[in-house]
N, C-alpha and C positions, 0 to 999 in steps of 0.2 A: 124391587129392582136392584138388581146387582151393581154395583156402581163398578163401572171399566177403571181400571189402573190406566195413568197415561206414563209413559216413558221419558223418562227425561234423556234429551239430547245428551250425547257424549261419546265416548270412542270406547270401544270393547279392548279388551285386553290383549287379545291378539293384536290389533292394529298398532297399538300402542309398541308391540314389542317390535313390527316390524318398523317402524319408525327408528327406532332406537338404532337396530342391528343397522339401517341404511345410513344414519348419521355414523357411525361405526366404522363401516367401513368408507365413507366419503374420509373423515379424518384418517385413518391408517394413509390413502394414499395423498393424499393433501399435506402434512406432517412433514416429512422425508423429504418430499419437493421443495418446502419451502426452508428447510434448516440447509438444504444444498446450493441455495440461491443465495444465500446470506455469505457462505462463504467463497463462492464466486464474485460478490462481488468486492472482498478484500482483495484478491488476486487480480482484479482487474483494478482497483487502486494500485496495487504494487505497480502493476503494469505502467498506467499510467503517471506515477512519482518515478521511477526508471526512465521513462519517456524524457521529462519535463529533466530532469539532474541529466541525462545524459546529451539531451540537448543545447543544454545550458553548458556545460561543459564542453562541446563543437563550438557552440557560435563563441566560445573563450576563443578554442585555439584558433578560430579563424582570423577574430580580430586583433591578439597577441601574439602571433605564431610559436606558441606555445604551451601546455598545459596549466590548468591552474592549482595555486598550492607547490609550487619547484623549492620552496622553505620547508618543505612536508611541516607546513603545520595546521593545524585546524584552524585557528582564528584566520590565517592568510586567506584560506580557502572559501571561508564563512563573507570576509568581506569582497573580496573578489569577485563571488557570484551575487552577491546581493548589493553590492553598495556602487558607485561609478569611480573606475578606476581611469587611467594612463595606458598610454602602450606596454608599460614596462610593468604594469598591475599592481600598480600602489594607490591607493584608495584615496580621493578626496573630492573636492567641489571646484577648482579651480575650472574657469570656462575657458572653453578653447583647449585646455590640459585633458581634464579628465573627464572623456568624451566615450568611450564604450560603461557599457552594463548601464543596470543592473541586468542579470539574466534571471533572477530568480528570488520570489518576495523571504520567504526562507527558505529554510532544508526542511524537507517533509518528511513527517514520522514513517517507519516502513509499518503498513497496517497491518501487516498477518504472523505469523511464527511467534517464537519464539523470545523476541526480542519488540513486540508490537510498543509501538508507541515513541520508541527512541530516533534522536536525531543525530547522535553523532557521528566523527566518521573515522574509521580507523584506518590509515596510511597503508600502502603496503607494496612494499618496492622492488619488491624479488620477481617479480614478474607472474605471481603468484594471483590472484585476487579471489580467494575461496577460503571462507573461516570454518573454523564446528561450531560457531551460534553460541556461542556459550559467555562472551561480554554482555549482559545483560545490557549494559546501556550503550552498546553502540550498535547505529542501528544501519549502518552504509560502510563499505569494504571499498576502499578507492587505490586505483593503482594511477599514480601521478606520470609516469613514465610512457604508458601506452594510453591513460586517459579512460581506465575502462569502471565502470561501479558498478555494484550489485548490493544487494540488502545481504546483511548479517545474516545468515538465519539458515539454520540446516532441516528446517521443517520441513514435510512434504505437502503439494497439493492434494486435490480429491483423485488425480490421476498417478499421481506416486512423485510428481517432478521436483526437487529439491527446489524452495525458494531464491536459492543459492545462485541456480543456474539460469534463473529468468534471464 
């Protein structure tokens, strides 16, 4: 008697390839999707640090009627929004004195372009408030006069928009 061969279980070679080809193309469109999400949501950080600096710099001039930083200097600026100031925005503890802020725990890094990561902020009094990106470490464009800020950064979005002009 002939003895039967028995088969052993497993996947033919064909099957095999079509598995492949459909993980294949599952990552080609999966890929793309997900490197586009990552940088949406640094713009939407931006967005949000724009928000929070430009609000914080409102609830200033409401309670000082005036902008902050009128010394154009950065440490004024730094403590002013962060620390409890006076009507007149001089920084200290006194109770009953120095009764507005803080409006902001620090300055936040701008997360995208060109300049990621930096916090500081560079003055700019012309009435002007738009750089070329190119101080590496400053990372916020502040016009003291009209009160207006925007990130350093002449990068563009996924949609072509200069960081600049958020």
């Amino acid at each position: 008697m002939e003895s039967m061969k028995v088969r052993k279980p497993g996947f033919s070679l064909i099957e095999l390839v079509i598995v492949v080809v459909i993980i294949a193309v599952i990552a080609a469109v999966a890929i793309p999707r997900v490197s586009r999400g990552s940088s949406g949501v640094s713009e939407t950080a931006l967005r949000a640090n724009l928000k929070a600096l430009r609000t914080a710099i409102d609830m200033y001039r409401a309670e000082h009627d005036n902008y902050p930083a009128q010394d154009k200097k950065m440490k004024t600026f730094l403590n002013q929004m962060t620390k409890k100031t006076n009507y007149a925005g001089k920084k200290g503890n006194v109770a009953g004195e120095h009764i507005f802020g803080p409006y902001l725990r620090n300055i936040p890094p701008v997360p995208v372009g060109n300049n990621t990561g930096a916090t500081k902020i560079k003055f700019n009094h012309d009435g002007d408030v738009f750089t070329d990106g190119k101080d590496s470490d400053i990372g916020w464009v502040y016009n003291r006069d009209i009160g207006v800020i925007y990130a350093n950064s002449d990068s563009l979005d996924d949609v072509g928009v200069a960081f600049n002009t958020y």
